[in-house]
C-alpha positions as CSV (number, residue, x, y, z in Angstrom):
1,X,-16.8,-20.0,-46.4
2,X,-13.2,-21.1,-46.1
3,X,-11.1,-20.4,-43.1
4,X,-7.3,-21.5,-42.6
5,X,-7.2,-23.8,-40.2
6,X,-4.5,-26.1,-38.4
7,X,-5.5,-28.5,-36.0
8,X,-9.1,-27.8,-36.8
9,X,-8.2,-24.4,-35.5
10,X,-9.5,-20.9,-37.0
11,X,-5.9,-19.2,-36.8
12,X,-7.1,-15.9,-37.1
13,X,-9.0,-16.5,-34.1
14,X,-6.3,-17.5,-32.5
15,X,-4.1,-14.4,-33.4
16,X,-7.5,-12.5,-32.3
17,X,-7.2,-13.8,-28.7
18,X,-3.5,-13.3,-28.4
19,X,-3.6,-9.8,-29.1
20,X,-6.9,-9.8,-26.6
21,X,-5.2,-10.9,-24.0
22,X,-2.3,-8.3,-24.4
23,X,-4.8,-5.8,-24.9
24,X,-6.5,-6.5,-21.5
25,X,-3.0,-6.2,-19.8
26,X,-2.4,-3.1,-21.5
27,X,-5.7,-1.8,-19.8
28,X,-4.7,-3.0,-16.8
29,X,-1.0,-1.7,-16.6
30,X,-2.7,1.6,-17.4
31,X,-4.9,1.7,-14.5
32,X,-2.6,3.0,-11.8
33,X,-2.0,6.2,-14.0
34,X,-6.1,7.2,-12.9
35,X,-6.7,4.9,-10.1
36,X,-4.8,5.7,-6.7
37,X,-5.3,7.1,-3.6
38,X,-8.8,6.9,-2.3
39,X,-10.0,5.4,-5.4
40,X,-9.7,8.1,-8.2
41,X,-6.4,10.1,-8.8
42,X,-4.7,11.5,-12.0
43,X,-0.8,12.7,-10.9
44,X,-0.4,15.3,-13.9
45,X,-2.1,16.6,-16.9
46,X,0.3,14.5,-19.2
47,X,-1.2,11.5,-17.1
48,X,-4.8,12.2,-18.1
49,X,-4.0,12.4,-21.8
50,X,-1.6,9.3,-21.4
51,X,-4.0,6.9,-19.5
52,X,-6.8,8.2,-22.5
53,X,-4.6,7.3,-25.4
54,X,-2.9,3.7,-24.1
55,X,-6.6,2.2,-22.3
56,X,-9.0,3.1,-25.9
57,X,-6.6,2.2,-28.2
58,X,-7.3,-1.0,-26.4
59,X,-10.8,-0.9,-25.3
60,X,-12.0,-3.5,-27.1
61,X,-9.8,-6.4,-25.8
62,X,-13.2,-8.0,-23.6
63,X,-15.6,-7.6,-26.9
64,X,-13.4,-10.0,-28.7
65,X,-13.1,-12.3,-26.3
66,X,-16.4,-12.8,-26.5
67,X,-16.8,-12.7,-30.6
68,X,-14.3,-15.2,-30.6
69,X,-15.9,-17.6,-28.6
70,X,-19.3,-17.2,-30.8
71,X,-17.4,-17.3,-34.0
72,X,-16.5,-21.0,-32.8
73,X,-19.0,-22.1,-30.6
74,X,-22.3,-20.5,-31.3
75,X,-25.0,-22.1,-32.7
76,X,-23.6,-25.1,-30.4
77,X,-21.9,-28.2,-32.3
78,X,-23.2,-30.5,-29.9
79,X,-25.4,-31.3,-27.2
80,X,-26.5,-28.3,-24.5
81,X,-25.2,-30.9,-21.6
82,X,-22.1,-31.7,-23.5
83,X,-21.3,-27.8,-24.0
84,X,-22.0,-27.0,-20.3
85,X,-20.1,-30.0,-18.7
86,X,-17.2,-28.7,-20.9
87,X,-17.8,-25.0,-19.8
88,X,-17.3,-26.3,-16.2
89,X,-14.1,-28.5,-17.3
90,X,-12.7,-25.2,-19.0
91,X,-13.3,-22.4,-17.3
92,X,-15.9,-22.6,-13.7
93,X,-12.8,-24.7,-12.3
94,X,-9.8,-22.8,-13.3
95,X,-11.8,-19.8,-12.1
96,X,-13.2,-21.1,-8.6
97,X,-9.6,-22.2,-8.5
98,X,-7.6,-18.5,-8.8
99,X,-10.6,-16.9,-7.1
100,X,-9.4,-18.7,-4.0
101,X,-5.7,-17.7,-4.9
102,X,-6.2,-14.2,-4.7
103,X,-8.8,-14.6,-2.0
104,X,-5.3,-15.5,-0.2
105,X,-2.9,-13.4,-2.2
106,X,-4.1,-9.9,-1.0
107,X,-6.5,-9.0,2.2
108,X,-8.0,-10.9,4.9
109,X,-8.7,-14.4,3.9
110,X,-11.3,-15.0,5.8
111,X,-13.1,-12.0,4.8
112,X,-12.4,-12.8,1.2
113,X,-14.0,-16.6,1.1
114,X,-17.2,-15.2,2.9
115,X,-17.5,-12.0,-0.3
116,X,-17.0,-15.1,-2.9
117,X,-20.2,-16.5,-1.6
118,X,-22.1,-13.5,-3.3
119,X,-19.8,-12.0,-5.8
120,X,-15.5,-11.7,-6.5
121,X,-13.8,-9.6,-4.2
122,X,-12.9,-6.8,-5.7
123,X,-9.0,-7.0,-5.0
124,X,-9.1,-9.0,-8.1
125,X,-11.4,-7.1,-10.2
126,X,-10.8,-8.2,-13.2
127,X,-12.8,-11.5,-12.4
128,X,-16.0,-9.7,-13.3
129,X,-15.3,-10.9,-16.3
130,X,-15.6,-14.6,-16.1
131,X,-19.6,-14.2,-14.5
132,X,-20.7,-12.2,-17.2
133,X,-18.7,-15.1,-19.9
134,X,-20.6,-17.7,-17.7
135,X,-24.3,-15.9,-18.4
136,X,-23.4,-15.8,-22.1
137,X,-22.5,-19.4,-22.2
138,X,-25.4,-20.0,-20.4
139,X,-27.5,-18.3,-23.1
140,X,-26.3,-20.0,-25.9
141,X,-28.0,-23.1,-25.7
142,X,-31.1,-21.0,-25.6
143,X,-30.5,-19.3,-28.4
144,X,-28.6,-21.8,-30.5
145,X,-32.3,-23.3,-32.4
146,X,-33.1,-19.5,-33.8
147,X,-29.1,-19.2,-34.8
148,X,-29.2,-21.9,-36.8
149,X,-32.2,-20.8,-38.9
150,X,-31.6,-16.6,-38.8
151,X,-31.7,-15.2,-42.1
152,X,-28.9,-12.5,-42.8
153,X,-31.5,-9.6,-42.5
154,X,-33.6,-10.7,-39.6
155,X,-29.8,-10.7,-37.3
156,X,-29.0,-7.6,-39.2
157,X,-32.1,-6.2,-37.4
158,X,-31.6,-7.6,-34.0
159,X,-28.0,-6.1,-34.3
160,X,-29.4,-2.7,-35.2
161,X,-31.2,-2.5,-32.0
162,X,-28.1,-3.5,-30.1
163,X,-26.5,-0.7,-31.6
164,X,-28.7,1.6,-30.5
165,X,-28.3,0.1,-27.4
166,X,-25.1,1.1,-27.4
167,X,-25.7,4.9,-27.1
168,X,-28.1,4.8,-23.9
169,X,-25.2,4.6,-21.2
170,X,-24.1,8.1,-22.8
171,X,-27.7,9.4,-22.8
172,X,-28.0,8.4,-19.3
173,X,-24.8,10.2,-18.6
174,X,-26.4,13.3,-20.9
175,X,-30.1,13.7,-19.3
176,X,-28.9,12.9,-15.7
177,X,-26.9,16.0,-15.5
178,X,-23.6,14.4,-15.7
179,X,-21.3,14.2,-12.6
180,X,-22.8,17.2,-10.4
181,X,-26.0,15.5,-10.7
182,X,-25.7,11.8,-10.3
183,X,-26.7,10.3,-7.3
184,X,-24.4,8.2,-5.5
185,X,-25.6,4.9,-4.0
186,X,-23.7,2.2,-2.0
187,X,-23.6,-1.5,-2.8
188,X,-22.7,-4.4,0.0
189,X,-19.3,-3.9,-0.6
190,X,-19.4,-0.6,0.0
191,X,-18.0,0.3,-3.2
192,X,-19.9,3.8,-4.8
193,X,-21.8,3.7,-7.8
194,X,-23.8,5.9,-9.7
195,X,-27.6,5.3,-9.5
196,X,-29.3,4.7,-13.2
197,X,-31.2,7.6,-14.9
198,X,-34.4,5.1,-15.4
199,X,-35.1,5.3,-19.1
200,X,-38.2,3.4,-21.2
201,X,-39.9,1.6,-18.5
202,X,-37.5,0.9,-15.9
203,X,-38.3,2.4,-12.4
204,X,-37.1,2.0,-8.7
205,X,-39.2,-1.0,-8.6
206,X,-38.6,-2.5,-12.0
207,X,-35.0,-2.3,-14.0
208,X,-36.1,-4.9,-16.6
209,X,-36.7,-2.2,-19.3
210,X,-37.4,-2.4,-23.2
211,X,-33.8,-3.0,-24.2
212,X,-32.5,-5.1,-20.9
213,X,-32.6,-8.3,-22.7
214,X,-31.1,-6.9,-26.0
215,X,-27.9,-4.7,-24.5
216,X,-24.9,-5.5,-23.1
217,X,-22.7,-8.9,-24.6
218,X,-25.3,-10.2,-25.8
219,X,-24.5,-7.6,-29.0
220,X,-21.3,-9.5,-29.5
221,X,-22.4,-12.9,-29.3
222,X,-24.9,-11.9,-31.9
223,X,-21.7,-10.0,-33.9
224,X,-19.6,-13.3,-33.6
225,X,-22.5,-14.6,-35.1
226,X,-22.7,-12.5,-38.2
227,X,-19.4,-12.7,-38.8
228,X,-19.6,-16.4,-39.2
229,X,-22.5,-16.8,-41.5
230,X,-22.6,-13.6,-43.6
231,X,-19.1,-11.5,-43.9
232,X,-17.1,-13.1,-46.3
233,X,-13.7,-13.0,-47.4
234,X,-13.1,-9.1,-48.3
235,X,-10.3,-7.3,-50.2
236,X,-7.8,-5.6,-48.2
237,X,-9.3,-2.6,-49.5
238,X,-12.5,-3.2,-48.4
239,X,-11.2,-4.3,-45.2
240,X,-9.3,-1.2,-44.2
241,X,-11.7,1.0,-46.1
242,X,-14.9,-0.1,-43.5
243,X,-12.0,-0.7,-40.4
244,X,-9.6,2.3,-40.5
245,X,-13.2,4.5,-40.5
246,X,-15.2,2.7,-37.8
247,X,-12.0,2.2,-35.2
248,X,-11.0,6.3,-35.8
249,X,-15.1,7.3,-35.0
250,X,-14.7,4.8,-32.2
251,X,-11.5,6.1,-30.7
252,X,-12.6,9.5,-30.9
253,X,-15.7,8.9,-29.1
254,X,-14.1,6.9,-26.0
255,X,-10.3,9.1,-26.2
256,X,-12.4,12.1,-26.4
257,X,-15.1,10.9,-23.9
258,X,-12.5,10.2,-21.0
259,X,-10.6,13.5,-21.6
260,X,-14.0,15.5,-21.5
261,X,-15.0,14.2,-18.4
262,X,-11.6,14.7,-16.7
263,X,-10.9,18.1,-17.2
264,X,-14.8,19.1,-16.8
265,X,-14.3,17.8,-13.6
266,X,-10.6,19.3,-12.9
267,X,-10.9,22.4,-14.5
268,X,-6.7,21.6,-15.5
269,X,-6.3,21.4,-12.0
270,X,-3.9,18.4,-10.9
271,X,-3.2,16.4,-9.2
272,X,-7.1,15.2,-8.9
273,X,-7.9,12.3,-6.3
274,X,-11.6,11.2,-5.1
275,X,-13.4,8.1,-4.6
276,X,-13.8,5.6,-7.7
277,X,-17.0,7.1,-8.4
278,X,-15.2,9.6,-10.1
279,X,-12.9,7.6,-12.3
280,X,-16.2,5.3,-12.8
281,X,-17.7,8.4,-14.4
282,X,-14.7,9.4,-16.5
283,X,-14.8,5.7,-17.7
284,X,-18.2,6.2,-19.1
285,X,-16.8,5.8,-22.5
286,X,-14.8,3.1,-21.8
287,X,-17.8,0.7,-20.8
288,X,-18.3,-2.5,-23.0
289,X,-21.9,-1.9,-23.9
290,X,-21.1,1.5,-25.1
291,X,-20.9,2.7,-29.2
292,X,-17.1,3.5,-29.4
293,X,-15.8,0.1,-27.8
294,X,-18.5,-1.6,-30.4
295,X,-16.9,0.1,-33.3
296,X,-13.7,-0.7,-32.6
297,X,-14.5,-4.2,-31.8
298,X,-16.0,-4.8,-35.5
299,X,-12.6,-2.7,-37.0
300,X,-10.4,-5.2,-35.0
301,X,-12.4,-8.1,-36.2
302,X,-12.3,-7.2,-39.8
303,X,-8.4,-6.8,-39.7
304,X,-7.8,-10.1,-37.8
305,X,-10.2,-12.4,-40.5
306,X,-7.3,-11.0,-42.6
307,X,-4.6,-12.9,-41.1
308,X,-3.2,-15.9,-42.5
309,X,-0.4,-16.7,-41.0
310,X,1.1,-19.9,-40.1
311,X,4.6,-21.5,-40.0
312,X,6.8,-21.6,-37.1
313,X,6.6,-18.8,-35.3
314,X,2.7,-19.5,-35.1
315,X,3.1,-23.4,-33.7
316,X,5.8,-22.9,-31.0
317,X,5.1,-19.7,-30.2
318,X,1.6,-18.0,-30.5
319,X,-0.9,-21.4,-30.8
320,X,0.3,-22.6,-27.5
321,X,0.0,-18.9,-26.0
322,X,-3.5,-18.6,-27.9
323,X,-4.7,-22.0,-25.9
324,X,-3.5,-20.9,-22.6
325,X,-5.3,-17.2,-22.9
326,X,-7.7,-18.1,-20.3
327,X,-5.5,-19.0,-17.8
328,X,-2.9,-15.7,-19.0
329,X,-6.3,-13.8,-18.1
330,X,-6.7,-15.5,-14.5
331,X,-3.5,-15.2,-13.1
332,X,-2.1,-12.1,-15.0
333,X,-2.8,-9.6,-12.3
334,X,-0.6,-11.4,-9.5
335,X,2.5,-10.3,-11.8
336,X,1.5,-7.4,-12.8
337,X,1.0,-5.9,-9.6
338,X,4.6,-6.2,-7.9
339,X,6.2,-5.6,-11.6
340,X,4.2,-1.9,-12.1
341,X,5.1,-1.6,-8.8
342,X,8.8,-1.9,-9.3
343,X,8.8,-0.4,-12.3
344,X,7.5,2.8,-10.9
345,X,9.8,2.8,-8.4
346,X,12.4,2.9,-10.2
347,X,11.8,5.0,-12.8
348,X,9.8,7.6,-10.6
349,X,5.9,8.9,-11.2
350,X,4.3,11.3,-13.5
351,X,6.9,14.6,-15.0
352,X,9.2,14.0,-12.0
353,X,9.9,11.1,-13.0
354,X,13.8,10.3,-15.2
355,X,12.0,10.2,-18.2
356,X,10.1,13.4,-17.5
357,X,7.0,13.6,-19.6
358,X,7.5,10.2,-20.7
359,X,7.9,8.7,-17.7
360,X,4.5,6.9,-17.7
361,X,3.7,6.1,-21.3
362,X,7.4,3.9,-20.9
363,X,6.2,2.4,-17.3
364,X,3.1,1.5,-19.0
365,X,4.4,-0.3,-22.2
366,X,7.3,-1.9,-19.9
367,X,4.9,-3.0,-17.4
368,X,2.8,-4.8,-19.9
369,X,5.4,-6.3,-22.1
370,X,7.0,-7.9,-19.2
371,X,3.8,-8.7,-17.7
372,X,1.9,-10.5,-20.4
373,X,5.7,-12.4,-21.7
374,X,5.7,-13.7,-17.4
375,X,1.6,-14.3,-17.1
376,X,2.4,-16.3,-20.5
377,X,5.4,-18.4,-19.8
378,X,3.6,-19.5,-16.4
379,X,-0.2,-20.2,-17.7
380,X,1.5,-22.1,-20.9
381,X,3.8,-24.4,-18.3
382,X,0.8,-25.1,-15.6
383,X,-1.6,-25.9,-18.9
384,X,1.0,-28.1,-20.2
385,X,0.9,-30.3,-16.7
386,X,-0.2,-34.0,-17.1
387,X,-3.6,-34.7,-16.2
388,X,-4.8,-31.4,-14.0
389,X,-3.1,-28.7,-16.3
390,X,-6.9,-28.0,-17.8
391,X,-8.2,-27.6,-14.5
392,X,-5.6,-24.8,-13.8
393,X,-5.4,-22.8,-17.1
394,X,-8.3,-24.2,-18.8
């Protein structure tokens, strides 16, 4: 299989994590439009809808993350030892080293250092993301003998149960009752969280059930895979004829998903406010492991392998941003903050705002054009510093 390369570089991949990265800071320029308050809290009607449409269109951003490191790095190209003390150079270092930056940047500090003993404090959230990338990695070596000798229909299988996998967070959500009747449970933190419909084996005393080891990423390490070995190069028209289908049925399923659960809740009643266990539920949709966010991610990925493009605009400008993605994911959130901030200051919240009804959908795609163009410029310059500039932005 040929692939365009520069550098020994797949540059699809490369436009892939680019438009990842903005994706994820899309989702999180969104969040203030449904998070607030106590923890849950949609300003206006308009809101609902506008937080729906600008987080799925991007839902996918993590997913590809993660099919883009398989696509290069899985089955391993060398040694398990050599892969992990790379892992650590890359990306344990730069994160141990902005998960003490925010530990400083926002709450008690003290506090902060003794919650990263045990988990990320949840100030900076969107470091969840680098423990679950961490697990993966740690899997690969595992798996890497039986992904260099799977046949095209054996992984074909192993993906179809992943799929299916896919639909059991919504099934959960379906024979638990929804909302009214999930129980709430508290964690260490003290954060609220739904309590697990136990489904095919799993109990109060065992959660390890038939599909544990087969759900979650472990789906798109497995995609990343296929990818690779078995989808060629297709037509444009094959492309967009399998894409343009599977990213509508997967935008309709997580749009529609998050609007149902918002105004079953609301009745059209706004403002609404709670505690995050509420926007956790409307988020049902939203969640990685679930079937809309898995057929967008292959749509995405079949329009990306289509890129070719190279040239100048690709060497100055979107290769070195594609390099520092990591370290634009790590530090993103300390800009974004302070400028979604500003910007709603200024421009005012929800229908009262100078825009009126589109107050928000501007303060969202303002907020993260100016967010991801700073987070860039910054994580690009610290990468680009002699000798430690790894160990900051990976």
């Amino acid at each position: 299989m040929t692939q365009l390369k520069t550098e020994n570089r797949v540059v699809w991949v490369d436009w892939l994590r680019v438009a990842a990265c903005f994706m994820v800071v899309v989702v999180h320029a969104t969040e203030p439009f449904y998070l607030g308050g106590e923890g849950s809290q949609i300003l206006t009607e308009a809101d609902a809808y506008w937080s729906s449409l600008f987080d799925s269109l991007v839902r996918a951003c993590v997913p590809l993350f993660i099919v883009a490191s398989s696509y290069l790095q899985f089955p391993l190209h060398y040694s398990s030892g050599e892969f992990l003390r790379r892992r650590v150079v890359r990306v344990v270092v730069p994160f141990l080293l902005w998960s003490a930056v925010y530990a400083f940047a926002w709450g008690n500090p003290a506090e902060n250092f003794q919650n990263l003993l045990l988990n990320f404090n949840y100030s900076a959230g969107h470091l969840w993301f680098v423990y679950m990338l961490i697990g993966v990695y740690l899997l690969m070596p595992l798996l890497s003998p039986w992904a260099e000798r799977v046949s095209k229909r054996e992984l074909q299988v192993y993906l179809g149960i992943w799929a299916f996998t896919t639909l059991i967070p919504l099934l959960r959500d379906v024979v638990g009752g929804g909302f009214e009747g999930m129980e709430i449970t508290y964690g260490v933190s003290g954060l609220p969280r739904p309590a697990l419909t136990p489904l095919w084996g799993e109990a109060s005393w065992n959660t390890y059930g038939t599909f544990y080891y087969i759900s979650g990423f472990v789906g798109y390490l497995l995609m990343g895979l296929y990818f690779r070995r078995f989808v060629g190069e297709l037509s444009w028209k094959k492309t967009l004829a399998i894409a343009v289908p599977s990213y509508l049925a997967g935008f309709v399923v997580v749009f529609g998903g998050f609007l149902r659960r918002v105004f079953e809740m609301t009745q059209g009643e706004f403002p609404v406010t709670g505690l995050v266990e509420k926007a956790v539920w409307w988020e049902t949709t939203w969640c990685n492991d679930t079937v809309g966010v898995a057929l967008m991610t292959v749509a995405w990925i079949l329009v990306f392998k289509k890129i070719k493009c190279e040239g100048k605009f690709y060497n100055n400008i979107l290769l070195p941003v594609s390099k520092a993605s990591y370290g634009i994911y790590l530090l993103h959130l300390l800009l974004l903050v302070p400028i979604s901030g500003a910007v709603r200051e200024l421009l005012g919240l929800g229908n009262e705002g100078v825009l009126g009804v589109w107050t928000s959908p501007v303060e969202i795609v303002v907020t993260a054009l100016l967010s991801f163009v700073s987070s860039a410029i910054v994580a690009v310059a610290l990468q680009r510093v002699p000798k430690i500039g790894k160990y900051i932005a990976g």
